[in-house]
N, CA, C and O atoms as CSV, one atom per row, in Angstrom:
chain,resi,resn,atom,element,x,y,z
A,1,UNK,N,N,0.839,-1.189,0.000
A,1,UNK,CA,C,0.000,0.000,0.000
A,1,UNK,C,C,0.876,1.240,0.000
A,1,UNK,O,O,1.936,1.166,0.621
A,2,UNK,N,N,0.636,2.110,-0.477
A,2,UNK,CA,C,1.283,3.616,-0.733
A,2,UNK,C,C,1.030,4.359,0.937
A,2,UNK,O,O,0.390,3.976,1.916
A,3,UNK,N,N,1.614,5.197,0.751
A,3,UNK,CA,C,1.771,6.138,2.020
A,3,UNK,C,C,0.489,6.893,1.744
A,3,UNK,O,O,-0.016,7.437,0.762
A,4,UNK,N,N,0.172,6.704,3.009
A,4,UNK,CA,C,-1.254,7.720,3.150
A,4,UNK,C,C,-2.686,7.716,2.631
A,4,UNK,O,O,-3.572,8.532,2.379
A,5,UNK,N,N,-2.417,5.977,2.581
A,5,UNK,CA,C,-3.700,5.279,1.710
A,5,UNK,C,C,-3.606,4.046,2.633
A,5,UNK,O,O,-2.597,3.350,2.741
A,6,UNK,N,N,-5.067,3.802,3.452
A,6,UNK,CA,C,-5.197,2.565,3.593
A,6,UNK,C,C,-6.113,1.474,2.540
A,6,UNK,O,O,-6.558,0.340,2.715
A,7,UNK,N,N,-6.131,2.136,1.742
A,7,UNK,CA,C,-6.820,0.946,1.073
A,7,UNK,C,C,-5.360,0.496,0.122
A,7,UNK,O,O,-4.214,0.902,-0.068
A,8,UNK,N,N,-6.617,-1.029,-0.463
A,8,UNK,CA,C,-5.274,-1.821,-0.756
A,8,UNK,C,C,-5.640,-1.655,-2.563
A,8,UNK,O,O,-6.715,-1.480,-3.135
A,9,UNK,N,N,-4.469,-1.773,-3.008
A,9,UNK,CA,C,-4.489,-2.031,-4.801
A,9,UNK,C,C,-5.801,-2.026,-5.234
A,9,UNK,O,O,-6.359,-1.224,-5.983
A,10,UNK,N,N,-6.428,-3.455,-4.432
A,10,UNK,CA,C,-7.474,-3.646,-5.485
A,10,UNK,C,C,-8.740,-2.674,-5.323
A,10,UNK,O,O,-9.603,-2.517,-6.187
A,11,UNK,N,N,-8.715,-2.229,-4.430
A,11,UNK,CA,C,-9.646,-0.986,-4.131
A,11,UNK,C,C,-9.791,-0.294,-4.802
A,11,UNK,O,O,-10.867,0.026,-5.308
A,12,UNK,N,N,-8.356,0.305,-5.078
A,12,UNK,CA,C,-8.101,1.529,-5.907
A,12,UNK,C,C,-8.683,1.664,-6.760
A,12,UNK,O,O,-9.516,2.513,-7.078
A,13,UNK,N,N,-8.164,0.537,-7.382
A,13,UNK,CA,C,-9.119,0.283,-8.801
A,13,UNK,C,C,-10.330,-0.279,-9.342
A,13,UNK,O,O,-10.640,-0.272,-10.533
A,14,UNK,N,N,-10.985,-0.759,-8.401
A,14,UNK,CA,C,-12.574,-1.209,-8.430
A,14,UNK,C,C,-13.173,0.667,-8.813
A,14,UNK,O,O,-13.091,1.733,-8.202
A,15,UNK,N,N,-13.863,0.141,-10.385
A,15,UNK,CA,C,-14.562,1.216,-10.532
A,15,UNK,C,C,-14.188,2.216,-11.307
A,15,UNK,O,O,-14.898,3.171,-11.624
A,16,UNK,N,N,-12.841,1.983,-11.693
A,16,UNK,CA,C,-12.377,2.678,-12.775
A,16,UNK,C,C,-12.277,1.964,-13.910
A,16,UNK,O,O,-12.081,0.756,-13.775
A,17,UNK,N,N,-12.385,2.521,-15.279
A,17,UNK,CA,C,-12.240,2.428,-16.572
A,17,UNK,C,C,-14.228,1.620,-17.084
A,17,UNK,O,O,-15.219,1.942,-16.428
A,18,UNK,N,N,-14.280,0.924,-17.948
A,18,UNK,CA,C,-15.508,0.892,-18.247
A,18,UNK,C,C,-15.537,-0.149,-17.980
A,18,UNK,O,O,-15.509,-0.838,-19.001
A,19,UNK,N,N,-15.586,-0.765,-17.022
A,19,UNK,CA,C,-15.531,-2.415,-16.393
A,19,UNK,C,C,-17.186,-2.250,-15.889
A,19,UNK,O,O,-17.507,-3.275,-15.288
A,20,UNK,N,N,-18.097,-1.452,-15.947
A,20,UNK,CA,C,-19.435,-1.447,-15.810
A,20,UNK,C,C,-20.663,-2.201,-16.889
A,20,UNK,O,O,-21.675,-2.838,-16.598
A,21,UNK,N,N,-20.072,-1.815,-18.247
A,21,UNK,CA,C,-20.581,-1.987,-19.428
A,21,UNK,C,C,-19.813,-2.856,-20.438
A,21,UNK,O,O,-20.242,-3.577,-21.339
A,22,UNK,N,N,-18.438,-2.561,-20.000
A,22,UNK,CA,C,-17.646,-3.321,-21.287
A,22,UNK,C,C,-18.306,-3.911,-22.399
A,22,UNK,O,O,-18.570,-3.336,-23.455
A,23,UNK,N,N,-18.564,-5.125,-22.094
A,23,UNK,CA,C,-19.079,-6.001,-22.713
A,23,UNK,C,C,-19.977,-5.605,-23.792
A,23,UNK,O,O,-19.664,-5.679,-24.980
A,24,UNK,N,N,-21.056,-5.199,-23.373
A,24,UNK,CA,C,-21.852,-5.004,-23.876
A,24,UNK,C,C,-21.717,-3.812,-25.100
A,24,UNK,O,O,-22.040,-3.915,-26.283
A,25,UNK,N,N,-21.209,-2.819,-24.489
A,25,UNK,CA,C,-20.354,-1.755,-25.091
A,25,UNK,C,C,-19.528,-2.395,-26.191
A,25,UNK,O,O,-19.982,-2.191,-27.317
A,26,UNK,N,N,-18.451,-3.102,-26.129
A,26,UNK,CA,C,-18.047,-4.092,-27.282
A,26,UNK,C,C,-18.592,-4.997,-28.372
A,26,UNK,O,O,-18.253,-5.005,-29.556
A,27,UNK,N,N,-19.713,-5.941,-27.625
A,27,UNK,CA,C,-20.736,-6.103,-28.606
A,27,UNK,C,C,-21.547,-5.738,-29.561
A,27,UNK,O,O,-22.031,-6.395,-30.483
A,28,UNK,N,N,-21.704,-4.189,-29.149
A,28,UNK,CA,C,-22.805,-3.510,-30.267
A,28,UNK,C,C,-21.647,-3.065,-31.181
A,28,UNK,O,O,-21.681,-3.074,-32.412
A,29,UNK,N,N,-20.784,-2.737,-30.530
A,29,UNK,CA,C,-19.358,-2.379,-31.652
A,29,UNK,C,C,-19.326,-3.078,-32.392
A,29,UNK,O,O,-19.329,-2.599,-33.525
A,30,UNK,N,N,-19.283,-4.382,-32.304
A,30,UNK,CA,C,-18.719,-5.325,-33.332
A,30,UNK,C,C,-19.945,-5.514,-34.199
A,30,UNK,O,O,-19.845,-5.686,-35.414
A,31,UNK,N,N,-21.327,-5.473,-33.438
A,31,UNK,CA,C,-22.433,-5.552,-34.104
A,31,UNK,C,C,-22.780,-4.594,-35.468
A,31,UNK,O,O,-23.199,-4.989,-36.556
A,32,UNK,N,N,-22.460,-3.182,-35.041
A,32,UNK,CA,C,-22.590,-2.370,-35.918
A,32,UNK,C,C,-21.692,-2.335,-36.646
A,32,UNK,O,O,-21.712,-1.376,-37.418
A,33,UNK,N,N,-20.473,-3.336,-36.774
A,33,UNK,CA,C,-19.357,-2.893,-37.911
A,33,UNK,C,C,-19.959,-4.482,-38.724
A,33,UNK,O,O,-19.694,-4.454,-39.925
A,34,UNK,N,N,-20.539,-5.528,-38.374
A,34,UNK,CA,C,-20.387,-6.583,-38.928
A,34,UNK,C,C,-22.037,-5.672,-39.836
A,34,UNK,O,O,-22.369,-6.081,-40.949
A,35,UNK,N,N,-22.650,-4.789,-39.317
A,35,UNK,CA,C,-23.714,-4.258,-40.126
A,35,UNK,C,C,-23.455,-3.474,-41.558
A,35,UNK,O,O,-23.903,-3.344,-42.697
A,36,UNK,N,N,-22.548,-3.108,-40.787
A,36,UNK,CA,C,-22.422,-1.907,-42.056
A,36,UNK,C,C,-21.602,-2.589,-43.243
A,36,UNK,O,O,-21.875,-2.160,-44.364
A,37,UNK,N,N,-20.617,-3.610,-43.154
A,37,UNK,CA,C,-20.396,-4.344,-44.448
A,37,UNK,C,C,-20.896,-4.477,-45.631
A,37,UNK,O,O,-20.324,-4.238,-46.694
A,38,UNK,N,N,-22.452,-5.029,-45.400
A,38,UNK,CA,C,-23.078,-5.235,-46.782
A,38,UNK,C,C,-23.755,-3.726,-46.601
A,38,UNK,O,O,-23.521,-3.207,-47.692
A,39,UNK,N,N,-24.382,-2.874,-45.897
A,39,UNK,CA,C,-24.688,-0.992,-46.270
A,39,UNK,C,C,-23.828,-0.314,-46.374
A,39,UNK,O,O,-24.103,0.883,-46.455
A,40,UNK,N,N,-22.483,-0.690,-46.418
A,40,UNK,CA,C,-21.624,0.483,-47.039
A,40,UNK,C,C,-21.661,0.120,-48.214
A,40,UNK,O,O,-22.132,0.906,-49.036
A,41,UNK,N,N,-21.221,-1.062,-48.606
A,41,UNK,CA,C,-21.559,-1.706,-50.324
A,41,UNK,C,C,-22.533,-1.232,-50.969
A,41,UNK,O,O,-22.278,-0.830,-52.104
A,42,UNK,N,N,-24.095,-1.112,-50.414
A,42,UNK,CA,C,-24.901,-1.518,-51.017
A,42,UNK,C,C,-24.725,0.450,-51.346
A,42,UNK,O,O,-24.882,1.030,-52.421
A,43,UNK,N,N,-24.423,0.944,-50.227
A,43,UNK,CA,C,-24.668,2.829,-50.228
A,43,UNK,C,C,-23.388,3.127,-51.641
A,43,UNK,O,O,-23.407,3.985,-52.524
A,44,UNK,N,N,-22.502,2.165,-51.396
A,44,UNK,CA,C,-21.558,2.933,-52.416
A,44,UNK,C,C,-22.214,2.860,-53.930
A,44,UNK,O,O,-22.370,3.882,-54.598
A,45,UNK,N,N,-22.557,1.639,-54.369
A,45,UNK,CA,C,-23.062,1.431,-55.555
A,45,UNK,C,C,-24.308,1.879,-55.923
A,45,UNK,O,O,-24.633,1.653,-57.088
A,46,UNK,N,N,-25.297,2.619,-55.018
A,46,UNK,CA,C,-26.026,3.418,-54.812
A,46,UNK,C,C,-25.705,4.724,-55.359
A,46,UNK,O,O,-26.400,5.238,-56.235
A,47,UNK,N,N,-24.664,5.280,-54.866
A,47,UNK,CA,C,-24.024,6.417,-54.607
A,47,UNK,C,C,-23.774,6.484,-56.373
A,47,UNK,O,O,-24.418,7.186,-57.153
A,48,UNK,N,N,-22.538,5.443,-56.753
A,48,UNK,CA,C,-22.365,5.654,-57.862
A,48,UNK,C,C,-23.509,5.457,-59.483
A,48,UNK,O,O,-23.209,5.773,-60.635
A,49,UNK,N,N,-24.743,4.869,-59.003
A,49,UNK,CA,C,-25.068,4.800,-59.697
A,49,UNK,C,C,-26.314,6.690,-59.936
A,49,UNK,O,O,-27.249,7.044,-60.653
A,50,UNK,N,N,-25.726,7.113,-59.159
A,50,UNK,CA,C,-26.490,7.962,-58.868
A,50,UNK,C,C,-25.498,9.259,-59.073
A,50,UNK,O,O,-25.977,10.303,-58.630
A,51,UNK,N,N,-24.387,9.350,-59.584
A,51,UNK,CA,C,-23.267,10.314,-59.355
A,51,UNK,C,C,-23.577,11.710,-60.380
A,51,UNK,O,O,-23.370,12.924,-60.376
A,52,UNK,N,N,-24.219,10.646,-61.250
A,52,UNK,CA,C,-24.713,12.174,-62.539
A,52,UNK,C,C,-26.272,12.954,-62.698
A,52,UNK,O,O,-26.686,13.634,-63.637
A,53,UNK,N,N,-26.956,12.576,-61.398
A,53,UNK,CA,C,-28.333,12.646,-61.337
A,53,UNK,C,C,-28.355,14.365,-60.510
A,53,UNK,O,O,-27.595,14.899,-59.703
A,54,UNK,N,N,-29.264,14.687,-61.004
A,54,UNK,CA,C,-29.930,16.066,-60.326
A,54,UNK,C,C,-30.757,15.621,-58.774
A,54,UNK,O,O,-30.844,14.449,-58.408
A,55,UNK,N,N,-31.303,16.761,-58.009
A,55,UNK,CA,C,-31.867,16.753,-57.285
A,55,UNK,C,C,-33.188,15.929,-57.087
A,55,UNK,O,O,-33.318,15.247,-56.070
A,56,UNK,N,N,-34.233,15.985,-58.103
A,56,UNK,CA,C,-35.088,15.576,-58.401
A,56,UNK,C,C,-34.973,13.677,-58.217
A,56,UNK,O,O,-35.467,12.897,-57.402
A,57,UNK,N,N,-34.274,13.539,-59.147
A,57,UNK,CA,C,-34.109,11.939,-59.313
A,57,UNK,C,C,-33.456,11.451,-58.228
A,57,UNK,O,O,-33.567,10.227,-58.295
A,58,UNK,N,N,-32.716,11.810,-57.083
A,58,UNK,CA,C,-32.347,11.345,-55.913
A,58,UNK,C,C,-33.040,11.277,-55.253
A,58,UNK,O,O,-33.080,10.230,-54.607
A,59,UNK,N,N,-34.121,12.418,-54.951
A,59,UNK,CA,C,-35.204,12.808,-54.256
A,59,UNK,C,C,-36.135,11.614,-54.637
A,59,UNK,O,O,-36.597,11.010,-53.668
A,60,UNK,N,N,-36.541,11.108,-56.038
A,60,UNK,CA,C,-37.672,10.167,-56.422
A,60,UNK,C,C,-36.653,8.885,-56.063
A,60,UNK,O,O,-37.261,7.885,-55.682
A,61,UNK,N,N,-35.665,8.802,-56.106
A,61,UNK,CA,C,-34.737,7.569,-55.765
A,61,UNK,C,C,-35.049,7.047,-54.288
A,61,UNK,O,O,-35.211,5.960,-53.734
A,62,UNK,N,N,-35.048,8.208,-53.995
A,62,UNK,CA,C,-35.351,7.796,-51.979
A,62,UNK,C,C,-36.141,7.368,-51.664
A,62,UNK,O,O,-36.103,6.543,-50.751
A,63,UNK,N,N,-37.633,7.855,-52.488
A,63,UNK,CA,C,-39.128,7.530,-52.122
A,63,UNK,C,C,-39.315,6.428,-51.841
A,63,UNK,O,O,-40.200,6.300,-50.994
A,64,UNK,N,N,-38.690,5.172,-52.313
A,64,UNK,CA,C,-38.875,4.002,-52.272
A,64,UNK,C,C,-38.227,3.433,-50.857
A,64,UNK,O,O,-37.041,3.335,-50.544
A,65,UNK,N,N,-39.682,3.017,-49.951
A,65,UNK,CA,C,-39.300,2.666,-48.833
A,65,UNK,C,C,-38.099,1.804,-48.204
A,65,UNK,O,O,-37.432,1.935,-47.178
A,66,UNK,N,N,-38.104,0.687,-49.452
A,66,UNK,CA,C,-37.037,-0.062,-49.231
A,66,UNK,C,C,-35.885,0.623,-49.437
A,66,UNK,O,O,-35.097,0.190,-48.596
A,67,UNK,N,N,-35.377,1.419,-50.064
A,67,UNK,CA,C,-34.101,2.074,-49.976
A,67,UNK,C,C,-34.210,3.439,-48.885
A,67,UNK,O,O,-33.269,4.223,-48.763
A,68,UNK,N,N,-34.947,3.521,-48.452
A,68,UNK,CA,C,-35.306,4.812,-46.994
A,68,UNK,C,C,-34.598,4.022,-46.134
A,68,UNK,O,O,-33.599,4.520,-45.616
A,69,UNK,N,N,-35.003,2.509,-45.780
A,69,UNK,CA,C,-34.848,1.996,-44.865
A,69,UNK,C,C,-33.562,1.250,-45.084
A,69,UNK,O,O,-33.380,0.644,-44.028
A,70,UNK,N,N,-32.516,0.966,-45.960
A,70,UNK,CA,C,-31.520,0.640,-46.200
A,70,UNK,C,C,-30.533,1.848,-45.920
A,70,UNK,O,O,-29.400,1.803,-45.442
A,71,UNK,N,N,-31.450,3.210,-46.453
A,71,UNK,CA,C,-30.345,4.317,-46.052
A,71,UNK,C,C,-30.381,4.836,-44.264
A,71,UNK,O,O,-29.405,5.278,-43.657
A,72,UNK,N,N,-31.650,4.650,-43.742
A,72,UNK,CA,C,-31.541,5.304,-42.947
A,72,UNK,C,C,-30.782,3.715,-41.364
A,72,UNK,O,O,-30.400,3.720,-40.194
A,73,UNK,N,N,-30.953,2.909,-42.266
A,73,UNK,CA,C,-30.067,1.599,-41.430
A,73,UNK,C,C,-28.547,1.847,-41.461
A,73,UNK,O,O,-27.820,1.732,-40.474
A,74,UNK,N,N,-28.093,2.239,-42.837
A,74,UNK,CA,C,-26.846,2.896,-42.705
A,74,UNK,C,C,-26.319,3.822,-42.103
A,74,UNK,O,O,-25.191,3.970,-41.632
A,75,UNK,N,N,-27.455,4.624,-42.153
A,75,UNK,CA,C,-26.655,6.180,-41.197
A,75,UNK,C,C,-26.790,6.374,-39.988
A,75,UNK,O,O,-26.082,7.228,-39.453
A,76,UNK,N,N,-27.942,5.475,-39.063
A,76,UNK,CA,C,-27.563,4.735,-37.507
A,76,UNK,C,C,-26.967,4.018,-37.532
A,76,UNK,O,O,-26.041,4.474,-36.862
A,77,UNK,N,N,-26.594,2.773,-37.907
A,77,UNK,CA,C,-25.596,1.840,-37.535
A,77,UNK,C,C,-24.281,2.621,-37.862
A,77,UNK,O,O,-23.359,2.308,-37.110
A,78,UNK,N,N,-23.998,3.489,-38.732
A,78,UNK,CA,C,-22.838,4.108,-38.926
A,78,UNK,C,C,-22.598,5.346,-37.773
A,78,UNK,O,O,-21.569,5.289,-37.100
A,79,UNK,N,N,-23.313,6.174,-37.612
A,79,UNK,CA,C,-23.021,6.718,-36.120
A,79,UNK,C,C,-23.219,6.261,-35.234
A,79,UNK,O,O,-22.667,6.894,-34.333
A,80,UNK,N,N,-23.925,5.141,-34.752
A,80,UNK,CA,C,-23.525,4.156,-33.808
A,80,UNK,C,C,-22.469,3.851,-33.328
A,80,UNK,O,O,-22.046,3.867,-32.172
A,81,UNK,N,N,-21.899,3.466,-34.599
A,81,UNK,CA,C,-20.568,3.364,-34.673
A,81,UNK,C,C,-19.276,3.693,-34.231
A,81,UNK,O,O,-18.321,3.039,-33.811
A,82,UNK,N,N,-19.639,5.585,-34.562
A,82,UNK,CA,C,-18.739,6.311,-35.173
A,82,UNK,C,C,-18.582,6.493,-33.516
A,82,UNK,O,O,-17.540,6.191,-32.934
A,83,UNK,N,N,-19.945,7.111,-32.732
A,83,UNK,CA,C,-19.926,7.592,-31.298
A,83,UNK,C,C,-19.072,5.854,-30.763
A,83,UNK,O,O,-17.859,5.815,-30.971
A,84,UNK,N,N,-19.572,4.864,-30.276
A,84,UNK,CA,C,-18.759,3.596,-29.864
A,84,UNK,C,C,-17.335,3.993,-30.084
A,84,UNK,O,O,-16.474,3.895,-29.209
A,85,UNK,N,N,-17.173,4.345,-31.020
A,85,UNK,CA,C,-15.388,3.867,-31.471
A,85,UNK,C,C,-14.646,5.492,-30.909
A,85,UNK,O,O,-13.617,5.434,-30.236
A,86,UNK,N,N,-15.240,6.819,-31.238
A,86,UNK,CA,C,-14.626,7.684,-30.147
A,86,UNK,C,C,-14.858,7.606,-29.139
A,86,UNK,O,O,-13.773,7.851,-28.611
A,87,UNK,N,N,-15.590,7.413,-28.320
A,87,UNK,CA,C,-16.231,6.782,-27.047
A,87,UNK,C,C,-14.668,6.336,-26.188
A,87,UNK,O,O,-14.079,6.732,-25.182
A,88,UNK,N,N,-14.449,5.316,-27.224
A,88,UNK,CA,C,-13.183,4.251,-26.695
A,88,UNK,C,C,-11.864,4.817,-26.604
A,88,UNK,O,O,-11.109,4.607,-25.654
A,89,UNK,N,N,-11.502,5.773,-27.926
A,89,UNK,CA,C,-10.891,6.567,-28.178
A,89,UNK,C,C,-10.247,7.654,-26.619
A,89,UNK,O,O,-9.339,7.751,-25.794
A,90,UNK,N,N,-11.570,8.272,-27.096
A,90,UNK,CA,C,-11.737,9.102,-25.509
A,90,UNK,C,C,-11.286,8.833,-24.342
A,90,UNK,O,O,-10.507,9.463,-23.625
A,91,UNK,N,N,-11.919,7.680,-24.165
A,91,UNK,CA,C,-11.783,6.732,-22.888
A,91,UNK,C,C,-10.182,6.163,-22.756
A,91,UNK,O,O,-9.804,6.051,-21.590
A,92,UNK,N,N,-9.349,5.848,-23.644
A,92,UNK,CA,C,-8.246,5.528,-23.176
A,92,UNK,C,C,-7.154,6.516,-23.196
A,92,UNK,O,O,-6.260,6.330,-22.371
A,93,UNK,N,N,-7.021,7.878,-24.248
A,93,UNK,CA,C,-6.077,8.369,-24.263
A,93,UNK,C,C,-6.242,9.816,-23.932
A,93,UNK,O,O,-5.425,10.723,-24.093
A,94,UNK,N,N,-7.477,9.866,-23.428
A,94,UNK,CA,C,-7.728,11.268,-22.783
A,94,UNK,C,C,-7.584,11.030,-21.009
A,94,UNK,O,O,-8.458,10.454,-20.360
A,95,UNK,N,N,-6.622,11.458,-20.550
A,95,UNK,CA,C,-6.258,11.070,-18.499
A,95,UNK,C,C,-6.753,12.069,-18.189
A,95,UNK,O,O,-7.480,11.828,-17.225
A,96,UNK,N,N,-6.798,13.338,-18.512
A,96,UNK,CA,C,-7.216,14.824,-17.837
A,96,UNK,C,C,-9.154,14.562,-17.682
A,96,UNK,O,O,-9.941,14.483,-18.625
A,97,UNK,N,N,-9.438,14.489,-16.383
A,97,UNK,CA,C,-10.680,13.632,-16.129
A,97,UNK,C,C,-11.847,14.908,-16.740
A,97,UNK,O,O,-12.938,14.541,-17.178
A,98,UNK,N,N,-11.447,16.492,-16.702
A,98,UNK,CA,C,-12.517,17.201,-17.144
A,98,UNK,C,C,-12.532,16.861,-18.782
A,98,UNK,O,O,-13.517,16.737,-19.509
A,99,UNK,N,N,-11.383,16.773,-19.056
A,99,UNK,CA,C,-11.240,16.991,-20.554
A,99,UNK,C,C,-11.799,15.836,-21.654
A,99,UNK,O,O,-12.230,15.848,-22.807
A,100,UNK,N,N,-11.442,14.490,-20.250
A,100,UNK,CA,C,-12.751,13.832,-20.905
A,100,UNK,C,C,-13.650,13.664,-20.960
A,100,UNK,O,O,-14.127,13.303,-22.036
A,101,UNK,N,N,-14.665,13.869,-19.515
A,101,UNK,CA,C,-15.773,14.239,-19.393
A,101,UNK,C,C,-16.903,15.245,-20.762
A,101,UNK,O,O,-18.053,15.052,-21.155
A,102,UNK,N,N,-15.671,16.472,-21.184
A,102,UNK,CA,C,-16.358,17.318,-21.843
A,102,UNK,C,C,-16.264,16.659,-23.196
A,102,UNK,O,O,-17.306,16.889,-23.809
A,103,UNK,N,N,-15.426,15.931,-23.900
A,103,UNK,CA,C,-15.335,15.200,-24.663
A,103,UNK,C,C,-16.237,14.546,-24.815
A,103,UNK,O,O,-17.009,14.939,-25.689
A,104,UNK,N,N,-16.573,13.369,-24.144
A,104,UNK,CA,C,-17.440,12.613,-23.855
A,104,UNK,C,C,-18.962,13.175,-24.288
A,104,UNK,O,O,-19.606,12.783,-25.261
A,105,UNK,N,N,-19.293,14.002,-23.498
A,105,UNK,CA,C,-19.932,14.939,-23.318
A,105,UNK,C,C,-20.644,15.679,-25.470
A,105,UNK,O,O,-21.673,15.726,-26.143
A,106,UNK,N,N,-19.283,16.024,-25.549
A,106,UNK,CA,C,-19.095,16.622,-27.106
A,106,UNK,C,C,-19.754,15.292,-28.195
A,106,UNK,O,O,-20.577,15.443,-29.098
A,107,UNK,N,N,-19.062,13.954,-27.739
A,107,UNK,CA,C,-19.447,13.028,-28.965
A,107,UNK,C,C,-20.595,12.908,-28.706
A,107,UNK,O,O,-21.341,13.009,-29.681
A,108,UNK,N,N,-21.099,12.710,-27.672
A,108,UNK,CA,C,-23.032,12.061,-27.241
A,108,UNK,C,C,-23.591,13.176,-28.579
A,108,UNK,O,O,-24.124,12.893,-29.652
A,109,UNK,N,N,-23.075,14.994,-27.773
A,109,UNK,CA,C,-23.964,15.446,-28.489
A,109,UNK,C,C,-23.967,15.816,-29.814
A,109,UNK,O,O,-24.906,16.375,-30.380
A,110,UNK,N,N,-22.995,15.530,-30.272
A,110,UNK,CA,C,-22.405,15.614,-31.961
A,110,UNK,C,C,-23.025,14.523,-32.664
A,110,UNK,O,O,-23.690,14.802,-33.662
A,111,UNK,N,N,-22.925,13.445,-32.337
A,111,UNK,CA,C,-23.361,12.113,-32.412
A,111,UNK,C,C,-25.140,12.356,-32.531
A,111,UNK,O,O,-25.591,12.366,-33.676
A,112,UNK,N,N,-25.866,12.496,-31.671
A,112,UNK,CA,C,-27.175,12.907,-31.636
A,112,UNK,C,C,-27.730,14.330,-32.364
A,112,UNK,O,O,-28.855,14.799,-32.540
A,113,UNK,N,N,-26.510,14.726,-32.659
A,113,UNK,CA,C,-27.501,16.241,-33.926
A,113,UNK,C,C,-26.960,15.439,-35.228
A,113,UNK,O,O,-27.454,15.785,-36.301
A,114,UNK,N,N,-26.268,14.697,-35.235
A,114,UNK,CA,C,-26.021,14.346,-37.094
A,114,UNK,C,C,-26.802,13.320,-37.403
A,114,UNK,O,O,-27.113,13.027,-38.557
A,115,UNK,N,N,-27.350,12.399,-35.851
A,115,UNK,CA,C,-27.921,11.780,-36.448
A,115,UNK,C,C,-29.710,11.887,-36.544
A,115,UNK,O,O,-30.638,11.226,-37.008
A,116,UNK,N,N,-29.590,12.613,-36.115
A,116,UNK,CA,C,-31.209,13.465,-36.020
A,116,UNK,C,C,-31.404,13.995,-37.775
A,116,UNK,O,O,-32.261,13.705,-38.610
A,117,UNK,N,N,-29.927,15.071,-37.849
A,117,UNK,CA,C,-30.199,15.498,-38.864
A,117,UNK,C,C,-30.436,14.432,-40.345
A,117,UNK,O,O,-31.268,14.702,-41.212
A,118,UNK,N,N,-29.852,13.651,-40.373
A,118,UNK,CA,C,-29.711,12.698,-41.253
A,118,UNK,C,C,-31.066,12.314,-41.354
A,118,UNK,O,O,-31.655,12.678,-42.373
A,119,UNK,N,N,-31.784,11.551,-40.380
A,119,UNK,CA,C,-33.100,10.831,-40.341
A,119,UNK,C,C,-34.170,11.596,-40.889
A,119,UNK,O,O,-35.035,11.102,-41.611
A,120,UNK,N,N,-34.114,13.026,-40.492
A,120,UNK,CA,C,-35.311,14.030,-40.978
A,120,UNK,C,C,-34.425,14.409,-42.200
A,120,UNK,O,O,-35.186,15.311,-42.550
A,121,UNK,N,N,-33.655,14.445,-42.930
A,121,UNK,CA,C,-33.121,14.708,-44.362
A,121,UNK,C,C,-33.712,13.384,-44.889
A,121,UNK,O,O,-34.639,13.477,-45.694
A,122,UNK,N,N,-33.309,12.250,-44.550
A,122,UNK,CA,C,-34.033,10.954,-45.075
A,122,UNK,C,C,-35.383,11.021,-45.410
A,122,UNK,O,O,-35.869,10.958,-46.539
A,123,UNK,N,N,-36.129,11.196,-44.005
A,123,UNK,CA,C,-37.766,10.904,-44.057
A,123,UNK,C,C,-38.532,12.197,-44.952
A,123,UNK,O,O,-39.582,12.194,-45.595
A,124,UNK,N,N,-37.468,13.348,-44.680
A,124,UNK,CA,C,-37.596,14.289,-45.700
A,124,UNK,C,C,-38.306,13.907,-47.510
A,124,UNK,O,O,-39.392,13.881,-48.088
A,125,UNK,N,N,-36.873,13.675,-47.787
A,125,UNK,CA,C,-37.408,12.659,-48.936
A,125,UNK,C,C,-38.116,11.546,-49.162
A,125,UNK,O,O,-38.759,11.405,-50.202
A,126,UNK,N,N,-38.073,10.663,-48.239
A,126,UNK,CA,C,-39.369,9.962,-48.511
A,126,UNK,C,C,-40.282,10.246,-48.631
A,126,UNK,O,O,-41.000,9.640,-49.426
A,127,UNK,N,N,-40.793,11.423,-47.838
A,127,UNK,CA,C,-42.154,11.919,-47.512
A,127,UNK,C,C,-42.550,12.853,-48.836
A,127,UNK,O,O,-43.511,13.621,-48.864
A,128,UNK,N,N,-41.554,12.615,-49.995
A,128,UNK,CA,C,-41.946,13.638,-50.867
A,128,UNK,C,C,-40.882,15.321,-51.017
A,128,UNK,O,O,-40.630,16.024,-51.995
A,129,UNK,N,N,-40.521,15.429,-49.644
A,129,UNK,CA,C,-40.051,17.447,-49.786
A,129,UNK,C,C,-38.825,17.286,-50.674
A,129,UNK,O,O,-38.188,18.277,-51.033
């Protein structure tokens, strides 16, 4: 034990790092990357088949529910993602405890306006605007 601490080692460290969630936290990680495999494919060839089109024809491209719901599966599972993997980021190489906090803090809410924005740009077009 250190000077001026009666607790022992394992004390110390009960409760630090993400030993609360881990797991689970890891799982959806892997979940959402084994997702996006076949929707990044399917978005790229999408994308390109779509590279010389105006506004209009993307807009009537979207309408079709089944590709709403292929796009808008992509762009949650992909910020899902994106927040999980800085999350981790954050979590190991940021030590200054405010700086990660506000970090932390920054991805939730960065993470939750792009993906807001995305969904109502999506349903946007589906819905016709």
């Amino acid at each position: 034990m250190s000077e001026g601490s009666l607790r022992t080692p394992l004390a110390r460290v009960r409760g630090l790092g993400s030993a609360k969630n881990g797991t689970h936290h890891f799982w959806i990680q892997r979940l959402t990357a084994v997702a996006l495999v076949p929707l990044t494919i399917w978005f790229a060839f999408s994308i390109a088949s779509l590279a010389t089109a105006d506004a209009p024809t993307i807009t009537a491209w979207m309408q079709s529910p089944l590709r709403a719901t292929l796009m808008l599966s992509f762009l949650l599972a992909g910020f899902w993602h994106m927040k999980l993997g800085l999350q981790v980021v954050i979590e190991d190489y940021i030590h200054t405890e405010w700086t990660k906090v506000t970090c932390l803090i920054l991805n939730n809410l960065i993470s939750i306006f792009l993906t807001l924005a995305a969904v109502l740009a999506v349903l946007k077009m589906l819905l016709g605007g």
